[in-house]
N, C-alpha and C positions, 0 to 999 in steps of 0.2 A: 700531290697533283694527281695519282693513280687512282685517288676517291672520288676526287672530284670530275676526271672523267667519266669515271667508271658510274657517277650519278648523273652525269650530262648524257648519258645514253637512254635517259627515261624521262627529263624533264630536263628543260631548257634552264641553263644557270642566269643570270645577269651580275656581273662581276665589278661595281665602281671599285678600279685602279687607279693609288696615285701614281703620278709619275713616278715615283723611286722603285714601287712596287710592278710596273709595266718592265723597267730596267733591269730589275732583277728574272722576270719569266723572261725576261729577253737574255739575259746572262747567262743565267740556268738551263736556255735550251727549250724553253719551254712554249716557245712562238708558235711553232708550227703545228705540237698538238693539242693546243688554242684551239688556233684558227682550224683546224678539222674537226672541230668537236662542235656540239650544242653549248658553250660556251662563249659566252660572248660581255667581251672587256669596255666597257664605257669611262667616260671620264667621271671622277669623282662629283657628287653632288651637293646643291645647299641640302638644307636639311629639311625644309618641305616635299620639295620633291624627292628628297631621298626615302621620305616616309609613306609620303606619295607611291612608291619603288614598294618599298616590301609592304604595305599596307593589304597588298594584293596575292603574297606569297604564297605558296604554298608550307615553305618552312625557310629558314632562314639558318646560313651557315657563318659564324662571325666569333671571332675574340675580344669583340666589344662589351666590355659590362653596362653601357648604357645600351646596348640595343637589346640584351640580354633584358632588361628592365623594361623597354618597348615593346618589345616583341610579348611579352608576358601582357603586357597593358592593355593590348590589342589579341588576345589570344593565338598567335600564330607560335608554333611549334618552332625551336630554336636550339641548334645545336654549336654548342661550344667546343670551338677547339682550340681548347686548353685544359689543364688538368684540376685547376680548380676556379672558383669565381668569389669576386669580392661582393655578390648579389644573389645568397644563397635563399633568400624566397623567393627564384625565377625557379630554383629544384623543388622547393616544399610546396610550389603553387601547380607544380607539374608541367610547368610550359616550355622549360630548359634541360638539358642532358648534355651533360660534359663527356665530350667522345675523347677529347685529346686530341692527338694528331697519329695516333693510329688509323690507318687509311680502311680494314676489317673492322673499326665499331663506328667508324664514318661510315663506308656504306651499308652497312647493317641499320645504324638508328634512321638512317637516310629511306630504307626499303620499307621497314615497319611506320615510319609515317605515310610514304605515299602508298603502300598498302590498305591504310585505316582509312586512308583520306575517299581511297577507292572503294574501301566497305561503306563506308557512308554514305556517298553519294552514290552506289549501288541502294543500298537500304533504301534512301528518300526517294529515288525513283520508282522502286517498287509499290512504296505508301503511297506515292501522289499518285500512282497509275490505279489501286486500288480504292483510293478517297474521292472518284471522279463521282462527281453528281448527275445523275439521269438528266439527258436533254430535254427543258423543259416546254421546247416545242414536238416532241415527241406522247406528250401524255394529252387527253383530251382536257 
């Protein structure tokens, strides 16, 4: 839970909980530094709109091997926490990184994504600001 805080202080989470999984951060203690954080718990989804959901992401944190295999499909950066996966070309395609449930290579592979994400869209704005084409009401 200390990772994924500690990632909801730089980018907003969206978290579909099932119910058992709501009972449990409820068990654990864990309600309160939820609800104070950039964290935010919805009800589970169909699977359109789920895709719908991280279609958009920025990276995706899951123990799911099918979304592991989605997430690849759709190029979004996908980190596993688990120690190993039953869909090891989401590793060899580069789109997946198995952190585990160490909360230091959670937020570590967490930082180095949205770090790159910010180099890049740093980079393209520089190229589009340089690529502008002369105002063509401005030339005779």
């Amino acid at each position: 839970m200390d990772a994924l805080l500690t990632v909801a202080e730089h980018i907003p989470i969206i978290f579909p909980a099932h119910p058992r999984t709501k009972a449990k951060i409820e068990e654990f203690g864990f309600a309160d530094a939820i609800a104070n954080s950039n964290i935010r718990l919805i009800d589970p989804l169909g699977y359109l709109d789920f895709m719908r959901l991280y279609s958009g992401a920025k990276f995706v944190l899951t123990d799911s091997g099918g979304l592991q295999e989605e997430t690849t499909v759709l190029g979004i950066p996908c980190l596993t926490l688990r120690e190993n996966t039953e869909r090891p070309i989401t590793i060899e395609m580069g789109t997946n990184v198995l952190v585990g449930i160490d909360p230091q290579n959670i937020r570590e592979a967490a930082s180095e994504i949205l770090n790159l994400r910010s180099e890049i869209s740093n980079t393209r704005s520089r190229r589009s600001g340089m690529a502008k084409l002369p105002d063509a009401s401005a030339t005779n």
